[in-house]
N, C-alpha and C positions, 0 to 999 in steps of 0.2 A: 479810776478804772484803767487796765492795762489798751493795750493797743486792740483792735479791731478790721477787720476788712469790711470794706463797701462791695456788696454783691449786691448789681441789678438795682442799683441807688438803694439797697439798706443796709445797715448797719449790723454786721454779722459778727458774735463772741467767738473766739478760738474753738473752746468747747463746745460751741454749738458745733461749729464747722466739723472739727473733730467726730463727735458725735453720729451727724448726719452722714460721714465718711465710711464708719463701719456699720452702718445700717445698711445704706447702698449697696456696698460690698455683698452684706452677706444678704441682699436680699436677690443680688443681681448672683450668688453665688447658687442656692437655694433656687432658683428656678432651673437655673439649665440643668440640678441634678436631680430635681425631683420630677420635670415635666417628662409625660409620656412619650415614646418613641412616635416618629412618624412613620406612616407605612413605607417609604423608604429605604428605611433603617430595620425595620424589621423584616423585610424582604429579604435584606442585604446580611442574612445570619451568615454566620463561619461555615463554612462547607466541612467542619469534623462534626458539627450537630445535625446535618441533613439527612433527608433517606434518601432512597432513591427515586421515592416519587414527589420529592422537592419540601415536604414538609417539615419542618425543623423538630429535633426528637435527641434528646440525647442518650433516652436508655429505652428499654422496654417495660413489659408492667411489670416484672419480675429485678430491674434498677439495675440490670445485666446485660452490657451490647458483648455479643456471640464475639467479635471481629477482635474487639479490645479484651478480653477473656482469654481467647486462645494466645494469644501476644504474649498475655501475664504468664500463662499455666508455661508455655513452652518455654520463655526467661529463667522461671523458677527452676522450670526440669534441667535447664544447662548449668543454671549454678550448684542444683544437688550433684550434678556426675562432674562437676570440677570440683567440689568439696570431696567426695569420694576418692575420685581421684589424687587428690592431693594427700587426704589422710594415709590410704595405701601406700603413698610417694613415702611421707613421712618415719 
């Protein structure tokens, strides 16, 4: 038999040790991503998912916020009259 470690006065194989190593790992990895938020943390949302009367929401029932909408539509509208513009240029 190859060498061994004495853990806690027993006599412990590499591969156990090994073994026992990535268990831990992913079991201690496996909890913190699966356990549920505490109220803390969920209090604590990003203030771009919030309303105004504190409740966390990030779209409406229609999966469309008004505020990020207009944002889009008026981007889109600057780049059509710079492409217009440009073509004309051209």
């Amino acid at each position: 038999m190859g060498a061994a470690y004495k853990i806690l006065g027993k006599t412990v194989q590499p591969h156990v040790l090994a073994i026992s190593t990535f268990i831990a790992t992913a079991a201690v990895t496996s909890y913190f991503t699966i356990k549920p938020k505490s109220r803390d943390e969920t209090e604590n949302t990003s203030p771009l998912n919030q309303t105004s009367d504190g409740k966390s929401s990030t779209a409406n029932a229609d999966g469309k916020d008004d505020d990020v909408m207009k944002s889009i539509e008026g981007f889109l509208n600057d780049l059509e009259k710079d492409a217009k513009q440009d073509t004309k240029a051209s």
